[in-house]
N, C-alpha and C positions, 0 to 999 in steps of 0.2 A: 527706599523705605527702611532695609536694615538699618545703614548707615546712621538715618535719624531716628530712628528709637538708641540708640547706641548711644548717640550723643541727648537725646532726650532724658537718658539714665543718670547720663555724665552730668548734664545739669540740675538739675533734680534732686540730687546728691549734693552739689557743690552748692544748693540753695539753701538746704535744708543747714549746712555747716554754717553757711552766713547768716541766714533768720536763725539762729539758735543765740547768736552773743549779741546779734543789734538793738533788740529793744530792752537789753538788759542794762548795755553803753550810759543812757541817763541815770541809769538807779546808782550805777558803780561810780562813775563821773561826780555823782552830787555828795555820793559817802565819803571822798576824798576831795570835797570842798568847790565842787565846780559852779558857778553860779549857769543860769540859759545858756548865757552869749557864750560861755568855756563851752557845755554841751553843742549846741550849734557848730563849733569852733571842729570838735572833736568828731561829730557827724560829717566834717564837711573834709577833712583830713583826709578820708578816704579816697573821697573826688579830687582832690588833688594830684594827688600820685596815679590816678586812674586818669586824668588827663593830660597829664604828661605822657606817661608809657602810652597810652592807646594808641596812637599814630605811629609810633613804631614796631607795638607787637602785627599793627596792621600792616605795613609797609613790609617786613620781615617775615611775615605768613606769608604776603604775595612771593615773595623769591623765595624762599626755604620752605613752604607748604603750611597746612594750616594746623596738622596735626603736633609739631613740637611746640610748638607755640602756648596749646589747648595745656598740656602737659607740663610744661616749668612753671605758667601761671597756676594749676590745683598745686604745686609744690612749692612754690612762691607764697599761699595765703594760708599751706600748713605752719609755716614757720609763724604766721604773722595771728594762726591764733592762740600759739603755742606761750608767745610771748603775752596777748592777753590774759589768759588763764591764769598766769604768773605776776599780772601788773597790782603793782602795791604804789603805784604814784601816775598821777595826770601824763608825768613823759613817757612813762609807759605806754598807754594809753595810748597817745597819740601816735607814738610808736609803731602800734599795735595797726592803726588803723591807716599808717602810710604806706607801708609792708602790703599788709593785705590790698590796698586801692593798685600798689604794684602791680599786684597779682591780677587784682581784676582788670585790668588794660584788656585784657585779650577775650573780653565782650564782642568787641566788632570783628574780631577773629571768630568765633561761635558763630556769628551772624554769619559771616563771608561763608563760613563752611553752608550752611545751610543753602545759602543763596547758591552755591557754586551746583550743591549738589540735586535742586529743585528746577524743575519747568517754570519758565516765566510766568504764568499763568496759575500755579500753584502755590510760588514763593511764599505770598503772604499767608498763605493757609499752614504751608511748614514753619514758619515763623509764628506762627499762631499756635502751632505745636508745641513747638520749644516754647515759648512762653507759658506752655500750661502745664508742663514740665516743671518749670520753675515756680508758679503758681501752686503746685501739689506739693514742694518741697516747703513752700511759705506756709500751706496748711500743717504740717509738720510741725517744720523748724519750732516757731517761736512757742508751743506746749513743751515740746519736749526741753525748749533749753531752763523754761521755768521749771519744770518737773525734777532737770540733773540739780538744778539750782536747791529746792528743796529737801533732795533728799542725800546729796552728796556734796554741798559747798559751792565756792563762789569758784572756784577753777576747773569743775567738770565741765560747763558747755562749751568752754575754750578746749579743753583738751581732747572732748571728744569732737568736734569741729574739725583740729587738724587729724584726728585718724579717718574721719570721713574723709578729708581730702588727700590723704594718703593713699587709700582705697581706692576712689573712685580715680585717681591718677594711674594706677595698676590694671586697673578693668579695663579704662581708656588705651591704655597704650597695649593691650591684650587684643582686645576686640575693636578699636577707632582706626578706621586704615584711612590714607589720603583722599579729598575727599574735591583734588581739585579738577576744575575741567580744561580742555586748553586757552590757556589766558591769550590769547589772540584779539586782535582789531577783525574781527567779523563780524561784528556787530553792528546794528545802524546807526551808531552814534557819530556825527562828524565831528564834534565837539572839542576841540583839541582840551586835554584838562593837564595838570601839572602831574609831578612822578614826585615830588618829593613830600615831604609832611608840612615843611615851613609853606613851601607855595600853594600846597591844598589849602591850609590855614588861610593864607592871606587872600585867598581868593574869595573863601567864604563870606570874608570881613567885607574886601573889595565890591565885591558882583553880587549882594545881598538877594538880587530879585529873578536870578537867574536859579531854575529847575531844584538841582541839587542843593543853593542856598538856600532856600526858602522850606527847602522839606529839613531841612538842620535845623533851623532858626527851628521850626514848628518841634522838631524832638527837642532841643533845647530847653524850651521853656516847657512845653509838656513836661517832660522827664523832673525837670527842675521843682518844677511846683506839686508834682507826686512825692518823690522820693526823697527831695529835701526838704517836705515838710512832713511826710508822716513817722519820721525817726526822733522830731521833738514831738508826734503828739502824745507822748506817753505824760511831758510836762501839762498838759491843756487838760487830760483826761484827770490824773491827781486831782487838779486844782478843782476841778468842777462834779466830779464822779467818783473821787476818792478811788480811783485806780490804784493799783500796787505793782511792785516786782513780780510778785505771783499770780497774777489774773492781768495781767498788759498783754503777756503773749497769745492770750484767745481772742479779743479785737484782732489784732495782728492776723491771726488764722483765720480769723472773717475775711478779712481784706485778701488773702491766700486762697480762701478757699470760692469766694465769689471771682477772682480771675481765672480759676481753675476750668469752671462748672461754665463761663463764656467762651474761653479758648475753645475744650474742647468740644462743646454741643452748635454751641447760635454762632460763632462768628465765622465758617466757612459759608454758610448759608448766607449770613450776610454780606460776606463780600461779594457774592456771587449773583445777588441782588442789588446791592446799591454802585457795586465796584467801590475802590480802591479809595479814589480822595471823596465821593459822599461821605463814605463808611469815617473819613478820619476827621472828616467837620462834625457829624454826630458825636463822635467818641470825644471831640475838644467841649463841644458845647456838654455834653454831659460831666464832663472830668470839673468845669469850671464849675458846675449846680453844686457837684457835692462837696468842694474844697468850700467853696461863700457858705455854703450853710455850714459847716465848721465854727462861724462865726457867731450863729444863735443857738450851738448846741450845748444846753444845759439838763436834756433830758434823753433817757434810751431811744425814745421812737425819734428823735431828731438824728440823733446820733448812727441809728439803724440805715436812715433813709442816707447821709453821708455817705456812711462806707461802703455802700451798695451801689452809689452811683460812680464813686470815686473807681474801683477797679472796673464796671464796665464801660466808662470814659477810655482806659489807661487799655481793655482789650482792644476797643473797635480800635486805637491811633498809632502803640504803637508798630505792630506789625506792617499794617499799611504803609505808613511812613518809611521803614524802612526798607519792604517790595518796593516802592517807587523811587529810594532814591538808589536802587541796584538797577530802575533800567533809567537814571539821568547819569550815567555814568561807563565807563568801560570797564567791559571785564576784567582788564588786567589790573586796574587799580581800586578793585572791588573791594578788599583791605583793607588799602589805604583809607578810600573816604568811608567804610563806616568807622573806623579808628578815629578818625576826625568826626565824624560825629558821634560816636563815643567819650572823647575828646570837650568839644562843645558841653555835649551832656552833662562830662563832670563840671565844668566852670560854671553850668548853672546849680549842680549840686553843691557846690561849694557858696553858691552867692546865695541860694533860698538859707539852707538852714541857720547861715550868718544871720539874713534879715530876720526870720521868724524870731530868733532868741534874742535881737536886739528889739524889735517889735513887743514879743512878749513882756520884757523885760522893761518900758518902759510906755509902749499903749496899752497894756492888755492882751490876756490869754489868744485872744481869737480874731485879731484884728489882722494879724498877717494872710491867715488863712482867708478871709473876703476878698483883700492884694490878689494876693496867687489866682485869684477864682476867676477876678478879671483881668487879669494878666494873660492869662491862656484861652479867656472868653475873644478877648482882640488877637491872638495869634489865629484864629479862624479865617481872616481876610487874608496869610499869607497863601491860603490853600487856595484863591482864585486866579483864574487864567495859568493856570500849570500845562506846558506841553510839554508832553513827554516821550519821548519815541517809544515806539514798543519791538521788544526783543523777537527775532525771528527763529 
């Protein structure tokens, strides 16, 4: 329990540094000329360089531990907000957000730690934690980077962004000790799986309807259609609600603060009631209600009901999701495949925000947003017939 409040601080921190410049990205992107499809472009930047590196900060956590890993990526995305703070051109910019996607690689590194250091039977509850962790930094982050925006310029949320992550890389490596358990085949997996990152990769691709593929495929397109559409909705919201640079960040902290208030209160209860894959076909089928009604929202109470389903979708799925693909898996390559599905993740964070700003840009505001809803309403069928061993 220490352990994970330690790293619950660590992330928390490092969320609050990231929601403080993300939802600012469109306003700053459009004033140096960006049209959607460039915003999209520049949202998706990130996922890029985060799906590249994840599979090797994961693979690299498993032999060298999980703790340096945690540590050179917070000092990895100070540099990369230091350079936003400072960006006066799009390559900046983008710059700005391949750096930091470097950095963030070592998500499935945070997971491993937590999986490594949880009862199988608890995982997703501590997963649930740290996601509420990060949840409270999202209630944060995006007021306060409006508010440095305000009253100190367009390079204070970048700057104080990278001394968050300065800090909390110091705290970490003070107080965050290793956190690994013995990576041994004592597990009841018979399941021979690969050791490397290309053949994890390709197996996913290959073996689509096998245990661990299918729970990727479902974070995939979940993650994809969350987090790479709600970084353009600040364009949807202008167009129809007259949103601005200075009041985007409080929706933002809605959606922060309603993942917050589920983590930490209803969703152990409910896993503990419906179990694991119930919990994560409820949480798809809701995540898909409130991304479709994005599509007729042109007033607050439509728009209220959205964002309220949207992160209790995104608590019941992803934790679960991710406790279950830690027991279709061996311990020693614990790592490795969430890195690859960290991985995965980003290539669909990189493919939504493309499509929404091409969508936007030539269907209409909100026609992407209905896609996504049924896009992730059908990944529900990948959640049938799952056997999964269970961890002893």
């Amino acid at each position: 329990m220490r352990k994970l409040v330690v790293l619950m601080f660590t992330a928390f921190v490092d969320m609050v540094g990231l929601v403080m410049v993300l939802p600012l990205l469109p306003f700053y992107a459009s004033e140096l000329g960006a049209d959607a499809l460039m915003v999209g472009l520049l949202v998706s930047a990130f996922s890029i360089a985060q799906l590249l590196s994840a599979p090797f900060w994961g693979r690299l956590s498993d032999i060298r531990g999980r703790r340096p890993a945690i540590l050179t990526g917070l000092l990895v995305s100070a540099v990369a907000y230091v350079i936003f703070a400072y960006a006066g051109s799009l390559l900046l910019l983008l710059l700005s957000r391949l750096v930091q996607g470097f950095g963030g690689g070592t998500i499935g590194v945070v997971q491993a730690y937590v999986a490594d250091a949880s009862e199988p039977h608890e995982r997703a509850k501590g997963l649930g934690w740290l996601s509420a962790a990060t949840s409270l930094g999202a209630v944060v982050g995006p007021a306060l980077g409006s508010l440095l925006v305000r009253f100190y310029g367009r390079s204070a949320p970048g700057l104080a962004a990278a001394g968050l992550c300065v800090a909390v890389a110091i705290f970490a490596w003070k107080y965050l000790g290793e956190a690994r358990e013995s990576l041994t085949d004592s597990d009841t997996h018979t399941a021979t799986h690969p050791a490397t990152s290309g053949s994890a990769i390709m197996r996913v691709l290959r073996s689509p309807l096998e245990p661990a593929s299918r729970l990727i495929w479902i974070y995939a397109i979940a993650i994809g259609a969350f987090y790479g559409t709600v970084p353009v909705l600040p364009l949807l919201l202008a167009d129809r609600l007259a949103v601005t640079e200075t009041t985007i960040g409080y929706f933002i902290m809605y959606l922060g603060a309603m993942g917050l208030v589920i983590r930490s209160t209803i969703l152990g209860p409910m896993v503990d009631r419906l179990g694991e894959i119930r919990l994560c076909r409820l949480g798809l089928a809701l995540l898909a209600t409130g991304l479709a009604l994005l599509w007729v929202t042109f007033t607050y109470p439509v728009l209220f009901v959205s964002l309220t389903l949207m992160p209790l979708g995104t608590a019941f799925t992803f934790p679960c999701v991710t406790s279950l693909l830690t027991r279709a898996i061996r311990k020693r390559e614990r790592g490795l495949y969430l890195g690859v599905q960290a991985s995965f993740g980003g290539v669909s964070r990189v493919a939504f925000p493309i499509a929404v700003g091409l969508a936007m840009d030539r269907l209409g505001a909100g026609v992407a947003y209905l896609m996504a809803g049924l896009l992730v309403g059908a990944s529900v069928w990948l959640t049938t017939a799952l056997d999964l061993p269970s961890e002893g």
